[in-house]
N, C-alpha and C positions, 0 to 999 in steps of 0.2 A: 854251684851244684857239685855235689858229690861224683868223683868219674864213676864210679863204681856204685853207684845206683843205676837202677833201669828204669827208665821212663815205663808210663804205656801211650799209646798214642791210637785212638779210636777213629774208624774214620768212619763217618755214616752217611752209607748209597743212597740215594731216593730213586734211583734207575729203573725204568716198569720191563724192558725188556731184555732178552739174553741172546746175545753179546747187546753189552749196556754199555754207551758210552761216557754216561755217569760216574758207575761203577770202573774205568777204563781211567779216569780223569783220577775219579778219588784212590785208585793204584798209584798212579802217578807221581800224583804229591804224597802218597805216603813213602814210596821208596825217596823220592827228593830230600823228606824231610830224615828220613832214618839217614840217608848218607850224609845229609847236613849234622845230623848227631853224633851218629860215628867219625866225623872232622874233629868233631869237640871232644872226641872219648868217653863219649856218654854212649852208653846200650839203649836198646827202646824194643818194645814190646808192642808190634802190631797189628791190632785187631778192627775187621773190615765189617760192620754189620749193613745186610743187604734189606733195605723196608721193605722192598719188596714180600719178601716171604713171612712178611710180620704183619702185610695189609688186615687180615681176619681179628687179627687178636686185636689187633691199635684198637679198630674198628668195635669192637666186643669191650675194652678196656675202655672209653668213652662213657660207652652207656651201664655198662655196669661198676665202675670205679676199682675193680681189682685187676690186673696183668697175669696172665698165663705164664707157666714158667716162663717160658720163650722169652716175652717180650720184658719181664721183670730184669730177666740176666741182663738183656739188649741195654735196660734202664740203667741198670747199676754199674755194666760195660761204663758208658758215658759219664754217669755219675760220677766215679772211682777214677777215669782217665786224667792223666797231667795233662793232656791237650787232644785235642778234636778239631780233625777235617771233619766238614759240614758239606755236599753235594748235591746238587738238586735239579734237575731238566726244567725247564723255563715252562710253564703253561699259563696262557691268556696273561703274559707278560709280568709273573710271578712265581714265585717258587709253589713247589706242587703242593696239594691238598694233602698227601700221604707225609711227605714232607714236616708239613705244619701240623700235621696232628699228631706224628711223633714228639716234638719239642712240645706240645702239650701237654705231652705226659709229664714232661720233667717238673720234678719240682725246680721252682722260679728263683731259691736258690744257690742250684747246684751247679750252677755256670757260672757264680760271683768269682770274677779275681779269675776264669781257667781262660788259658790263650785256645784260640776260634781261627781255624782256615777258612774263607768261605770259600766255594768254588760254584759253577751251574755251565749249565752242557743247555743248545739250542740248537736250530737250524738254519737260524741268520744272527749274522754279529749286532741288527738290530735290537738283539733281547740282554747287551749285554749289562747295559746301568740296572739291570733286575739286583745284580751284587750291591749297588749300592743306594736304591732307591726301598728295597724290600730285604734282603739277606741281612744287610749291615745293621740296618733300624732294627732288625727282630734282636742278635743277640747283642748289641747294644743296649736294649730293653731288659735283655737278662741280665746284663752287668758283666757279660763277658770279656776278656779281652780280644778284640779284635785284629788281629795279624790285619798291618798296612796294605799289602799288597795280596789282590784278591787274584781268582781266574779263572776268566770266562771260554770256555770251546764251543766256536761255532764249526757246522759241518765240515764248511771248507778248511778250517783252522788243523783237521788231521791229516798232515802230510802237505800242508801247504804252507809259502814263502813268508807269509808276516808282510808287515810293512814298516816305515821309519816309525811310528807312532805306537806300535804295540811288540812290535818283535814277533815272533815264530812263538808255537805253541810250547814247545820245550824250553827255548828262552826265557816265557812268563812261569814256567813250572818249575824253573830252577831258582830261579828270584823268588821265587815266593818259600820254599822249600829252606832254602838258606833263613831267609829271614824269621821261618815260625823257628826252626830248630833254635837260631840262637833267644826267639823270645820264651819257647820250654824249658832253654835250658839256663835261661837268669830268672824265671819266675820261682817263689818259690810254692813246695807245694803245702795244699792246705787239706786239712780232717773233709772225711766226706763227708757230705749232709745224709740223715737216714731218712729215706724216703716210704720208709716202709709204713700199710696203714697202720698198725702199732704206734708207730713215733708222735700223730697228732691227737695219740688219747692223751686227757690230762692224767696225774699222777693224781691218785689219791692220799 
């Protein structure tokens, strides 16, 4: 990797409330992984989109097939990113509905070959195989690369001790941090797919 290239590195909230500890989590790992980048003398460029404030349009983009500015930049954000934090609160022991319907919109394949954080935020450490029962199968499906090392925050996990088995919530945020920066920074990058409706007219 070029030192003197700038990454961008997208990280996208699914967090419904404010102060979100979703959004708090997917901070997190973006600062981990930008200091993990600036070790390596690479720059990075990053940008937090919150689904939150995109719920109307996702929603509207479904059923009518075209994106509002808003949520088109959100698209092409992601699209255009050398790597992407993923974030999502645990509901009925799955990543959120908002969540999933955002990577709906992607086209399927605009994640081939791009390295993938996953992360999810709960209320009991009981939700945490959600990372790898449902997060990890989704963009595995997309052909993403998936960063080894995922991380999950339960309630108590903010401001509290860990154990031999998982470590402290900063401990799992710095491990994971390290390891996407140096998988951004040995991948290389690749043309972005055009996702625009334009692109799937045929040529005459």
């Amino acid at each position: 990797m070029n030192p003197q290239q700038t990454l961008k590195l997208v990280a996208v909230s699914a967090g419904l409330s404010v102060p979100s500890s979703t959004r708090l989590l997917a901070d997190r790992l973006s600062e981990s992984v930008r200091q993990g980048l600036a070790g390596q003398g690479v720059d990075v460029e990053v940008r937090v989109i919150e689904l939150r404030e995109l719920a109307v349009p996702i929603a509207n983009h479904l059923v009518t097939g075209f994106p509002p500015p808003a949520l088109d930049e959100a698209i092409e954000a992601v699209t255009e990113a050398d790597g992407v934090i993923a974030v999502t609160p645990v509901f009925t022991a799955s990543y959120s509905g908002l969540f999933k319907s955002f990577f709906d919109l992607i086209d399927p394949d605009a994640l081939t070959g791009k390295p993938v954080l996953i992360g999810a935020t709960g209320g009991t450490a009981r939700h945490s195989l959600v990372l790898e029962h449902a997060l990890r199968p989704l963009f595995a499906y997309l052909r993403a690369i998936v960063a080894p090392t995922a991380v999950y925050a339960a309630s108590e996990d903010w401001g509290g001790t860990g154990d031999a088995l998982t470590d402290t919530l900063p401990v799992r945020i710095d491990r994971a941090g390290e390891q996407f920066a140096r998988l951004m920074a040995s991948t290389p990058r690749r043309e972005p797919v055009d996702t625009s409706p334009l692109a799937a007219l045929p040529i005459a």
